[in-house]
N, C-alpha and C positions, 0 to 999 in steps of 0.2 A: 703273192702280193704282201708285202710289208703292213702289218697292222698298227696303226698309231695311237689308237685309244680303245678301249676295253669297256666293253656294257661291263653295268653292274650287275652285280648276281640278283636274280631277281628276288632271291630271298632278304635283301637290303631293304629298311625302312625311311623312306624318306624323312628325312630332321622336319621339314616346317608342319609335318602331321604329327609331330610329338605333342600332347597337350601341355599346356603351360600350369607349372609349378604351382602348387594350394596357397594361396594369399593368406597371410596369418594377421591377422590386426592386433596393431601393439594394445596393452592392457588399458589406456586413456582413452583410444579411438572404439575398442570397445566395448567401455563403460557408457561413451557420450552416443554412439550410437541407437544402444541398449532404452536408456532413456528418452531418448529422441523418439523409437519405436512406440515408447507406451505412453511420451505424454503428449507428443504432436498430434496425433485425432482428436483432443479434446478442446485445443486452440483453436480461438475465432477471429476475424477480422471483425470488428465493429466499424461501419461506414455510414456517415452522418448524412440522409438525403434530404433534399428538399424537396419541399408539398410541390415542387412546378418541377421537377427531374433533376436528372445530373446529381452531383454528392459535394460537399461542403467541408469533407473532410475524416478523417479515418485513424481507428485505432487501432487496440486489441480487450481479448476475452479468451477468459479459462470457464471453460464449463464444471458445475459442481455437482450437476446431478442426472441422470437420464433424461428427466423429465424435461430439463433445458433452463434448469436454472445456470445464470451465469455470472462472473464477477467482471467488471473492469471497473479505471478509474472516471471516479464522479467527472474530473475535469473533460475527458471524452464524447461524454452527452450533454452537458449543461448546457441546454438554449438548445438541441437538438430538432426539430421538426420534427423529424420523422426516424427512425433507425431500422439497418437492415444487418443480417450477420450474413458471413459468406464461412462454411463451415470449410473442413479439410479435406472434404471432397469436390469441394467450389460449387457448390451447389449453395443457393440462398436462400436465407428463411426471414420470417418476420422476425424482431425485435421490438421490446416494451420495456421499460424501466418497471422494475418494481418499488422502488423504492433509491434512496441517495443518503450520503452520508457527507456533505466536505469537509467537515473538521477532522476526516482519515483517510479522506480522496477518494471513496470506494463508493462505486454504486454495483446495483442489484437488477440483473434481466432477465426474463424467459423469452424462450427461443418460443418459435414455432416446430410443429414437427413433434414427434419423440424417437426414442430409441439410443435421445443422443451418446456417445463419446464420452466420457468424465475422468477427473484428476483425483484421484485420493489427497489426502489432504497430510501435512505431515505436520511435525514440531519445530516452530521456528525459536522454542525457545533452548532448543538442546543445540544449535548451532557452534560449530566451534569456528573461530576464523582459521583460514587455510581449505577448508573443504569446497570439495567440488558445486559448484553450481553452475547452471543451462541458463540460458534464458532462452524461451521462444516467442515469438510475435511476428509482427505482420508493419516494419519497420519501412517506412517511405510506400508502403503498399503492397510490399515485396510478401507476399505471403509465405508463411510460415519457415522463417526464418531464423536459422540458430548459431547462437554463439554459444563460447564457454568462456570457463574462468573460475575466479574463486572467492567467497567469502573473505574482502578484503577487512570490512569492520562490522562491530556490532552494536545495536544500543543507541545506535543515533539517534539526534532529533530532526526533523525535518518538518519546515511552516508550511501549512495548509494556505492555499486563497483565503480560507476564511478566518484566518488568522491567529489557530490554532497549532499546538503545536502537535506535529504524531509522534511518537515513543516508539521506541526500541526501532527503529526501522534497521534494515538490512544495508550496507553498502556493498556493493562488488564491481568485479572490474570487468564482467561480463559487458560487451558492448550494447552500448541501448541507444537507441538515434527516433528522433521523431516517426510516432508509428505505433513502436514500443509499449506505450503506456497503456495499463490494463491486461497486457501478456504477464506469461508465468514464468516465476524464476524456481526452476525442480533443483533436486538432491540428486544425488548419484544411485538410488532408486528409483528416481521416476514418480517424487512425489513434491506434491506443492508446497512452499516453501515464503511466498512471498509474490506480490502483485506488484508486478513493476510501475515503475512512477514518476520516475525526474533522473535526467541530467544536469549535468552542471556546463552550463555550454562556456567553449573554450576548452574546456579540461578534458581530460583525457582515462578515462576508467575511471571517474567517479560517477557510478550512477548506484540509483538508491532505489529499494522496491519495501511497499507498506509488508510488514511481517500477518504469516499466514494468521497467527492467533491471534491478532488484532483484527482478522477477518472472521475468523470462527464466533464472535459473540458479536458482532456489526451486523453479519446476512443474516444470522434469525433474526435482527430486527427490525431490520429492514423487509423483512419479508412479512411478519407479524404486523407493522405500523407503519410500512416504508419510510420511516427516519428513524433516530436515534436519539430519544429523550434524554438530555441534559439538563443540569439546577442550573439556575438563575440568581444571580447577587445583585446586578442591575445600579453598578457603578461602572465608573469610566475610572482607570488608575494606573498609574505610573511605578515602576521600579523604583525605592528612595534608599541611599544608602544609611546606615548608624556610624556615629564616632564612637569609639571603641569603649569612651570610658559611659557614652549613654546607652552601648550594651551592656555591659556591665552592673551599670546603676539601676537599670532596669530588669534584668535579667531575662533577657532576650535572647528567640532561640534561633535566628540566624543575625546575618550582617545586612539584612534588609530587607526591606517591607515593603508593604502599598498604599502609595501617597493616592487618598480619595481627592480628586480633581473636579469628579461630578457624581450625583445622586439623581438616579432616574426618578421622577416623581413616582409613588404609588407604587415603587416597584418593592422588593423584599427587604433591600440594605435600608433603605426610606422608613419604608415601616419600623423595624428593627433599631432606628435612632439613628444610624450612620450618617456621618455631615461631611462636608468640605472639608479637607486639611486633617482630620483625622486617619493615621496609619493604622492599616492592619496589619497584624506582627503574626495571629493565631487566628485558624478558622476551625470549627470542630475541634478543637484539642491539638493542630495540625500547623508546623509554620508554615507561616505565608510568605516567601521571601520573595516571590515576582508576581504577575500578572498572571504568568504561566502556572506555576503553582495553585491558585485560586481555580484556575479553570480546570486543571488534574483534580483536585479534591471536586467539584461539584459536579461529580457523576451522577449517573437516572436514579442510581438507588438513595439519594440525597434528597428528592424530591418530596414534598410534603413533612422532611424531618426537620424537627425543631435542636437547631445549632446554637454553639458560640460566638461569637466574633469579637476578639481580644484588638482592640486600637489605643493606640498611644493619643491622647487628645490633652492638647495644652499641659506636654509635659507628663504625663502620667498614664498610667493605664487602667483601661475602663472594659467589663467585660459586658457585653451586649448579644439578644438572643436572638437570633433569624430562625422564620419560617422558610425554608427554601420553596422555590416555586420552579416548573418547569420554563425554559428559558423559549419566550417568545419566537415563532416563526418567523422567518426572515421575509 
């Protein structure tokens, strides 16, 4: 009989039992997942509930310590009822504010539970732009949710609600979408970096996170006094610019100053003599050339210290001595 096809020998290894080739991940994929590893258990949802059920709304949080202390941003609880955290294992615990900051957007929680998950804490100010940065959060709900990207700029400023300004903030082009804010933007280590905090809607990779070392002297105080004591001037004022030649004749140490508009009765610039229509040029030895300026110089260590305050008044200048006072609860 004519043979038409031939077994294979049986010592032949079938191809589809061969194991598939070792997966090698390029050197980006595994740096981001490397980080992802160690900083993803420490990220929270924070979800705002109300006293009658159901939830009102949702953000995020980086844990900072075992014990369940944790950071997100102030705008995330404000007017809260009630808060819950849903950890990385989706498991939920209680949540409590400790404490709030909005002139840095950052507030202060404990968890329920211990044993928690935590982020080491890194240098936001050794940042170079170009470098790797993560963000994780819990974006539209989407829990624990990661993007990348890079340290687009540094040094920024960005206005508070409360209409302050915060310093040196971080920008990156890591993507951050409603959700976001209160999550952690990590290093290519796996350490914290910066607390995420605003887009700019419409735009596209600018989103901006409060720098971790503006966080590092904020939670001790927050946690010591639940806010953050600020000095008090207790004027209302305006940006005013100078003509060059009445800098000059005066010898003024920027291009503009603070036109006093109003003088809060009783309060410290009051006491101190400051009136209506008088510029402040110097505070402490310090120029004053905005609004903004005035409120950088009168930090908590200001408080109870007897200052300067240099105002151009009818032409001329007059140096006048403030008590500083801590700046009234809102």
């Amino acid at each position: 009989m004519l043979q038409l096809f031939k077994s294979p020998p049986r010592s032949a290894k079938p191809v589809l039992n061969e194991a598939p080739p070792r997966r090698v991940r390029d050197p980006f994929s595994q740096t981001v997942v490397s980080v992802v590893e160690r900083a993803a258990p420490a990220i929270i949802g924070v979800r705002r509930a109300r006293q009658s059920g159901g939830l009102d709304g949702a953000g995020s949080g980086v844990i900072l310590s075992t014990d369940g202390y944790a950071l997100t941003n102030h705008h995330v609880v404000d007017g809260a009822a009630r808060l819950e955290a849903m950890l990385h294992d989706a498991s939920i615990v209680t949540a409590e504010v400790v404490g709030a900051d909005p002139d840095t957007d950052l507030a202060l929680l404990r968890l329920g539970g211990g044993g928690h998950a935590s982020l080491p804490l890194g240098d936001s100010a050794a940042l170079e732009v170009g470098e790797l940065a993560v963000a994780i959060g819990n974006p539209l709900g989407l829990q624990a949710t990661v993007t990348a990207g890079v340290i687009s700029a540094l040094r920024r400023t960005l206005r508070s609600k409360a209409g302050r300004l915060i310093e040196d903030v971080i920008q990156t082009d890591a993507s951050l979408n409603p959700g976001n804010s209160g999550g952690a933007l990590v290093d290519s280590s796996g350490a914290l970096i910066g607390i995420n905090t605003a887009i700019i809607a419409g735009a596209q990779g600018l989103c901006f996170a409060v720098p971790v070392n503006t966080a590092k002297w904020v939670a001790p105080e927050l946690m010591r006094a639940g806010r953050v004591a600020r000095g008090w001037f207790g004027i209302a004022g305006q940006t005013q610019g100078f003509a060059r030649p009445v800098q000059r004749r005066l010898n003024l140490p920027a291009e503009s100053g603070v036109l006093v508009i109003a003088v809060t009765n009783g309060g410290p610039a009051d006491a101190a003599g400051v009136r209506e229509g008088d510029v402040v040029v110097r505070l402490d030895g310090q120029p004053a050339a905005s609004v903004d300026d005035i409120h950088r110089l009168l930090v908590g260590e200001t408080i109870g210290k007897r200052i300067a305050v240099e105002v151009i008044r009818n032409g001329t200048l007059k140096t006048l001595t403030m008590t500083v006072r801590e700046r009234p609860r809102a």
